[in-house]
C-alpha positions in Angstrom: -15.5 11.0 25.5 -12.4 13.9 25.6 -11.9 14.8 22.5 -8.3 16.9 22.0 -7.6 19.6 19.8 -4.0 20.3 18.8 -4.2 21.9 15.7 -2.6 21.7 12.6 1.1 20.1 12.6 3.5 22.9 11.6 5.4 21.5 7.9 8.9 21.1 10.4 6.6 18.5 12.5 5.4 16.7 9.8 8.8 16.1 8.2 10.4 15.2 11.5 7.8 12.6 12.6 8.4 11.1 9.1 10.6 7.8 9.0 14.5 8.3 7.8 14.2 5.1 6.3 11.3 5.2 4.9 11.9 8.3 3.0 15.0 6.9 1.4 13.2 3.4 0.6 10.9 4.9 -1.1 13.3 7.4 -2.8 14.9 4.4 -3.9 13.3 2.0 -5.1 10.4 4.0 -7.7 13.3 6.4 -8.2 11.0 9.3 -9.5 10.7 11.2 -5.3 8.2 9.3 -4.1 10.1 9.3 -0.6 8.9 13.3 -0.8 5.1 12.6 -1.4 5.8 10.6 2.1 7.2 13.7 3.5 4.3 15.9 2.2 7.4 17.9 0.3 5.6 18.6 -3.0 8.3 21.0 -4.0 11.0 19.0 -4.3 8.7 15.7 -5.5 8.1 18.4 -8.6 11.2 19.4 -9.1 12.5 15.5 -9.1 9.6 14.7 -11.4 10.8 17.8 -14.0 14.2 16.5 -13.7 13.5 12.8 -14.3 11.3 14.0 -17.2 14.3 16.3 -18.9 16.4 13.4 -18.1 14.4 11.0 -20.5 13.6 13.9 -23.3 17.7 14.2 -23.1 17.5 10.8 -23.2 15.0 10.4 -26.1 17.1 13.2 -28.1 20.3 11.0 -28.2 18.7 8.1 -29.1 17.5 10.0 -32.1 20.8 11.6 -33.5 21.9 7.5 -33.5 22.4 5.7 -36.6 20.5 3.0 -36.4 22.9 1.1 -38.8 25.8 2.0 -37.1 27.3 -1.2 -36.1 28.8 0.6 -33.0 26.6 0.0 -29.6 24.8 3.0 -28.2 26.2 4.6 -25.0 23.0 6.4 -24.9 21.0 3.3 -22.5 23.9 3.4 -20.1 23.8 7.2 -19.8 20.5 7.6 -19.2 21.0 5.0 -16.1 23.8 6.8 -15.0 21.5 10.2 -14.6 18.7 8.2 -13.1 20.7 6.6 -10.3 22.4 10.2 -9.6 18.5 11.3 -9.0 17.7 8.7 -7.2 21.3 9.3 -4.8 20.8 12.8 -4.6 16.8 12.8 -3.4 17.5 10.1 -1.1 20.2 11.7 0.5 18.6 14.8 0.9 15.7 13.4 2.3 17.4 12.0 5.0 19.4 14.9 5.7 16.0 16.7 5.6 14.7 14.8 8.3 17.1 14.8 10.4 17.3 18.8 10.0 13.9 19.0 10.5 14.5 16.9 14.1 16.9 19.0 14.8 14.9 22.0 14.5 12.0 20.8 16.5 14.6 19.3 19.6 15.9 23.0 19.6 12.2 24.9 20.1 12.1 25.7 23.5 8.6 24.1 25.3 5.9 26.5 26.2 
């Protein structure tokens, strides 16, 4: 039995052998980065994890400076899906774009 070394994949291999559409999919449809735990991008699955998190504190905040007698509906429940849906547009987007940078990069390394 051959057994091949070939070292550790570079973090530009990694995130170009990932799956465009899998990225986004799963950018998508949790909606909190999980597309970037695929990609092994623990940056930006933090930072979209801090930003979903101020999103509901912001969220929470409203809600509490509501009367809850006003007879008036809260706009509060559609704002907070607003800024959850730009998250989730904005980190699949970038993932994508990511990727396909990341391809890009590799295509242009010249073989050894």
């Amino acid at each position: 039995m051959i057994r091949q070394t070939l070292g550790n994949p570079t973090r530009s291999q990694i995130l170009a052998s990932s799956s465009i559409w899998v990225a986004v999919l799963l950018n998508i449809i949790p909606g909190v980065g999980t597309g970037y735990l695929y990609q092994r991008r623990w940056k930006a699955y933090w930072f979209t994890g801090l930003s979903s998190f101020g999103a509901l504190i912001l969220t929470m905040t409203l809600q509490s400076s509501i009367d809850p007698n006003d007879p008036a509906p809260a706009s509060v429940d559609q704002f907070s899906l607003i800024i959850l849906f730009a998250i989730t547009a904005f980190t699949s987007i970038e993932a994508s774009l990511a990727v396909k940078h990341a391809r890009k990069s590799i295509s242009n390394v010249p073989s050894m």
